[in-house]
N, C-alpha and C positions, 0 to 999 in steps of 0.2 A: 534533469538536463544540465551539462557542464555550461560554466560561462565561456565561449569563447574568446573573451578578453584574456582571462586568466591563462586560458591554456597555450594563447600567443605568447602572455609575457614569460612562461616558468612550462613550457612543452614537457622536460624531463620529470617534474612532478609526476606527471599525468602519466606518462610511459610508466614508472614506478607504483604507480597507484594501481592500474589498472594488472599490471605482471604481480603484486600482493593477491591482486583479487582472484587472478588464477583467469584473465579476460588479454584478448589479443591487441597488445600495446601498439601494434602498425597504424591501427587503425588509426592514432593520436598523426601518423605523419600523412594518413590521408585528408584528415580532418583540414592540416594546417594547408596542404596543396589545393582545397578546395577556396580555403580562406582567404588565401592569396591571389587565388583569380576572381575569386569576386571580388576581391580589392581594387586590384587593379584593372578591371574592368568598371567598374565602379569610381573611377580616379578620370581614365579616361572618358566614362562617359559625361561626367563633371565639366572636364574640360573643354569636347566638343562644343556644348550645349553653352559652354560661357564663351567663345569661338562665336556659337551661332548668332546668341545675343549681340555681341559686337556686329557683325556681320549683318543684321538687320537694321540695326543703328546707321551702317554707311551705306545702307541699298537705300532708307528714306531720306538719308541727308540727299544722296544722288538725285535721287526721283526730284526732291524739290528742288533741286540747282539744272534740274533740266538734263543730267549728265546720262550717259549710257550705264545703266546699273545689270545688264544681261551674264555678264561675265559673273558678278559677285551674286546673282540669283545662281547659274548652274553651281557655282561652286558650295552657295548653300543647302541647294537639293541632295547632293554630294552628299554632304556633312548630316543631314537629317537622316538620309538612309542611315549611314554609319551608326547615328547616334537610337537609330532603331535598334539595328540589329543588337547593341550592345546595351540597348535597356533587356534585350527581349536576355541576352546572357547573362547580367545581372540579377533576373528573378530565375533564370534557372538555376543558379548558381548559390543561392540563398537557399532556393526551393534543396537541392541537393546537400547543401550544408545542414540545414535545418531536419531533416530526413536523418541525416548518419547522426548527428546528435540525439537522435531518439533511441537510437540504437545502442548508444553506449554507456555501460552501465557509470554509478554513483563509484567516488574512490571512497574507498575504507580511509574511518580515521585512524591516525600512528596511532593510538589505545589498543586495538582490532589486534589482538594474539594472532602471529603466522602460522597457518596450515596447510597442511597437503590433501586432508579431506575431513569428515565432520567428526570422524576418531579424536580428530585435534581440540574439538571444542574444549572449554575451561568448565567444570563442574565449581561453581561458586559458594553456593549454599545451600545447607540440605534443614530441613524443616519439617517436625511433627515426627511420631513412633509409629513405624511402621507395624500394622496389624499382623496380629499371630496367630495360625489356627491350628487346631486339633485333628485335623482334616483338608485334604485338597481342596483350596479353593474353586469356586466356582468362577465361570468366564462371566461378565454383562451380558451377554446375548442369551446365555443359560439361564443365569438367573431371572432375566425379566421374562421369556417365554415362558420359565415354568410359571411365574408371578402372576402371566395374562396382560402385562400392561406394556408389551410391546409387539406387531405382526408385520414379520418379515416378509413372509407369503404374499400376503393379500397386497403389500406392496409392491411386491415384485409385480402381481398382476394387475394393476390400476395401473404402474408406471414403468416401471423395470429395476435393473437393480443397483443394488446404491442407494436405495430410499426406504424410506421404516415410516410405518405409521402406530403414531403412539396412541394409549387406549387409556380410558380407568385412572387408577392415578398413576401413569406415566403420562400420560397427557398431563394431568395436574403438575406432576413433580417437574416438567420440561417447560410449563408455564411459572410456577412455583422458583424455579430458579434465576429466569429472566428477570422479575420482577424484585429477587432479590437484589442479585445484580446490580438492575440499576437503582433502586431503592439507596442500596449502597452507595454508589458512587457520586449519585448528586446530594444526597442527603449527608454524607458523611464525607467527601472527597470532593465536596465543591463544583462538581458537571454539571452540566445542563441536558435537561434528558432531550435527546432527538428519535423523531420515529421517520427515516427516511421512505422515499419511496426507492423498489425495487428493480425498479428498472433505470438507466442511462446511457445518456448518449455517448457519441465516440470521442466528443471534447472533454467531457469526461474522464473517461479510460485512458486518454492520451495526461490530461493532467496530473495523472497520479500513478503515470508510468507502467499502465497494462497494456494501453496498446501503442504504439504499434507490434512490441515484442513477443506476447503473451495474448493474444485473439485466438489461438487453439484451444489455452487454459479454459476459457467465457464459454456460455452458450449464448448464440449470436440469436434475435427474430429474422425468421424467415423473408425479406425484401426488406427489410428497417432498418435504421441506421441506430438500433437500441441492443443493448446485450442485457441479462440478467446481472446484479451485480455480483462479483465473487465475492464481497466484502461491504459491511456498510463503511468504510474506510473510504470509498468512493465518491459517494454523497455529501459527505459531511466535509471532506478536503475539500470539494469545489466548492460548497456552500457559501464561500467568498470568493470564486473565482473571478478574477479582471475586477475586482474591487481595490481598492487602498485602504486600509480602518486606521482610524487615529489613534496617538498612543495607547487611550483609556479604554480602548477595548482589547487589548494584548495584555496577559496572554487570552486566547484561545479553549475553551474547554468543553467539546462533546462528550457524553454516553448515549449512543444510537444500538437500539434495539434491530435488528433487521434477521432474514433469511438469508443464507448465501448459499451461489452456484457454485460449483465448477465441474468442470468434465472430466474434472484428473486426465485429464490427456498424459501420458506416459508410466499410469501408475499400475497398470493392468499385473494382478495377480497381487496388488498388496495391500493391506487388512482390506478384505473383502468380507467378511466377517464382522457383526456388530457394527458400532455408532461412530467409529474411531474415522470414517474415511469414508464420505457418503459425496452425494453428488446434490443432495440438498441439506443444509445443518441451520441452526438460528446462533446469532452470538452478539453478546454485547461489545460493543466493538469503541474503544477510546480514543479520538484522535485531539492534540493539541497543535496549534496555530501560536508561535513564542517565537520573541528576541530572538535572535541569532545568539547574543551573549549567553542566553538562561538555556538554551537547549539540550545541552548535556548535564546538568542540572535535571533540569525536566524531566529527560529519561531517566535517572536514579530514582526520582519520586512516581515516574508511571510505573514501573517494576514494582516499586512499593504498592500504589493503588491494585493495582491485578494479584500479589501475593497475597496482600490483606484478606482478599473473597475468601483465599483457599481454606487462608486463617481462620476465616469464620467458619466456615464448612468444616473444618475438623479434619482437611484432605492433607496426606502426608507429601511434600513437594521437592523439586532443587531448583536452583536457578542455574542457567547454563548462559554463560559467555560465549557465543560465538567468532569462531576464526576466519580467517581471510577466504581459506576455501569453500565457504558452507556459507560464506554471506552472500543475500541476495539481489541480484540485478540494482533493486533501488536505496540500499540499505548504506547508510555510513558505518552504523552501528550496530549491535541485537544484540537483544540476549532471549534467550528460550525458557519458560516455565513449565516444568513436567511435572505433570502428579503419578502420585505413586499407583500400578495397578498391579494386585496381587495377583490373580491368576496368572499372568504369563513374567510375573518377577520383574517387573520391567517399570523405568519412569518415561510416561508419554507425554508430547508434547499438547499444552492446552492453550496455549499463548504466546505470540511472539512480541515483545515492544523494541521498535526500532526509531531510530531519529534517523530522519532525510536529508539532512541539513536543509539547503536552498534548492535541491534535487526537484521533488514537487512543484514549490512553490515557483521555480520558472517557468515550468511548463501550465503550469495553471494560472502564471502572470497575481499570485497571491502575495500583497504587502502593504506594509505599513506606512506612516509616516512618524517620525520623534516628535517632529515640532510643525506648526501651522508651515513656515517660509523652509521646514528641511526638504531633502531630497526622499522621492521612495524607496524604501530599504525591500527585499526580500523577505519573507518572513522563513521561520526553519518548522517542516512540519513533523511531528511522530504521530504514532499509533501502536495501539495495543489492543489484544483480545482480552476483554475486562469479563467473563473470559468465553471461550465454546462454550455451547449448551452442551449440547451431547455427550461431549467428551467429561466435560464434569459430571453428568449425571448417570454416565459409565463407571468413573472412579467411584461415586459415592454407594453403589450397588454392591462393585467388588467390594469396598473398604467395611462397608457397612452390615454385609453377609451374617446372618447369622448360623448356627448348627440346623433349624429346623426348618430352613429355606424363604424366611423373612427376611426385610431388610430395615436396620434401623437408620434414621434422619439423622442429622443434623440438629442439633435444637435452635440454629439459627433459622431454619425453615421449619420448624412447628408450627409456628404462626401461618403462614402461610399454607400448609400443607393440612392442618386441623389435625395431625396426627405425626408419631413418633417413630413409626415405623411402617412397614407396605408387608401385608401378609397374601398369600393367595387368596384369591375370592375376595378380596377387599375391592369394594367400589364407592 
């Protein structure tokens, strides 16, 4: 959520902010028409009410001198009505401010390369040799059907489709990678592991900028005021909501394990096919809680934390700088981490790490304090996918393919896995 302070003192920012982001810059002048009447409804009703105060002051001096106080009673009855009506417009008028501020997306920071669509993103860095084969590679969905350690089918008919259930060891390898993961990133990357719950409320969703805008995205309970989460990015942001924490606990640093929803509301007819784009997935998911100062800092070093996994994994990668076009609703900043997937030639996304500046953190009321006697500061939130399951454990099938239709590991999940490779029939 924007500050409306800010956007009073320096409007044209905002205008510009929002025409980068490729978002409808009017809105900044409806915002200010709204601001203004509740000001000045807000001024006047100030004024009545200190009006009325006096006014009461000389109805009791009257009373007590005996005097006729009947005129300064109607005339205060008068003024209460008024100063009704104009409280009752003063919370509409907030209520309504408060509302189109939900609505309006985070400005890109001047860093943010200008686009016209995600063609324009910045390919940054490329990472690892890509695999070479003697032979048409195989897809992930091919490979693990013939493997036996993934069933399309049987999902489609327990739930419908968009959902896989894993078997043998793809069950182990989709456990086997979580555990890495976070293994990783608290043990090596200094997080603190979190296992959220799955479900949230709408204080929630509105704190970290899914809903109001994005409730098609969720799957909503039937009468509840709870959605599934699409992220544990949800949980773990409010985990200090309407708190203040003292200096010594900033920065901020989760690794939450969780499941995520979504309904792809709009994505009908694409990867419909394999693990790439499912309506249920598991993913380690990084969020930090940091300085305002350290934030973009921060994000240099989460891009690192989430590239490192791939590192380990042996996954060939790039890092992509996202542009003004392609950046999202709450996002200041991003960049995208693709890994490499041979079968269709292509680098897919498995991670996005974004910094929100103060975006989050106002609507979730999340902040610090410097010093015992300072003022509360705003905190600046990010998050990363440290990284998908699924989609990592796609690439590592394609990457890892061999001629005879096994697939070898990672030797950073041997340990974990008990083995070096997944052959058919292996349980």
């Amino acid at each position: 959520m924007l500050d409306i302070r800010a956007v009073r003192q320096d409007p044209q920012v905002y205008r510009e902010g929002l025409k980068r982001k490729h978002a409808d810059a009017k809105v900044i002048d409806e915002l200010l028409q709204i601001d203004e009447s509740w000001r000045q409804s807000l001024a006047e009703v100030e004024r009545l009410k200190s009006l009325r105060n006096k006014a009461s002051e000389n109805i009791a001096a009257k009373k007590k001198n005996k005097e006729d106080a009947s005129g300064d009673i109607d005339e205060m009855r008068q003024v209460s009505a008024k100063i009704k009506e104009l409280d009752e417009a003063v919370r509409r008028f907030d209520e309504k401010q408060k509302e189109l501020l939900y609505t309006i997306p985070n400005l890109p920071h001047e860093s943010v390369p200008n686009g016209e669509s995600e063609d324009d993103n910045v390919p940054l860095q490329y990472w690892g040799e890509l695999p070479k084969f003697a032979y048409t590679p195989k897809a992930h969905w091919d490979l693990a059907q013939e493997l036996g350690i993934v069933d399309f089918e049987r999902a489609v008919k327990i739930t419908g489709s968009r959902f896989v259930l894993y078997k043998g060891l793809g069950a182990k390898l989709e456990r086997a990678l979580a555990s890495f993961m976070l293994d990783f990133q608290v043990e090596q990357r200094g997080y603190t592991e979190m296992f959220p719950a799955f479900i949230a409320n709408e204080e929630s969703l509105v704190g970290t900028g899914n809903l109001p805008k994005f409730g098609e995205d969720m799957f909503k309970l039937e009468g509840l005021p709870y959605y599934l989460i699409p992220t544990a990015e949800v949980p773990l942001t409010n985990y200090y909501r309407d708190e203040i924490l003292d200096a010594d606990q900033v920065p901020v640093k989760f690794a939450g394990y969780s499941a995520s929803f979504r309904s792809e509301a709009g994505s009908a007819g694409k990867d419909t096919r394999g693990l790439i784009r499912l309506h249920q997935f598991q993913k380690v998911e990084l969020v930090k809680l940091v300085r305002p100062e350290d934030s973009y800092t921060e994000l240099e070093t989460l891009v690192e934390d989430c590239a490192a996994v791939l590192k380990a994994l042996e996954i060939p990668y790039r890092v992509i700088e996202i542009c003004t076009a392609d950046l999202g609703f709450k996002e200041s900043k991003k960049y995208d981490l693709e890994l490499w997937m041979p079968a269709s030639e292509t680098y897919r996304e498995v991670s996005s790490c974004s910094n929100f500046e103060d975006f989050q953190a106002r609507r979730a009321n999340l902040r610090f304090r410097r010093e015992e006697t300072s003022k509360p500061e705003f905190l600046h939130t990010l998050n990363g996918s440290g990284l998908a399951v699924g989609r990592t454990l796609a690439a590592i099938l394609e990457n890892g393919q061999q001629p005879d239709g096994s697939v070898k590991l990672p030797q950073a999940l041997v340990p974990y896995m008990g083995t070096d490779v997944i052959e058919k029939g292996q349980f």
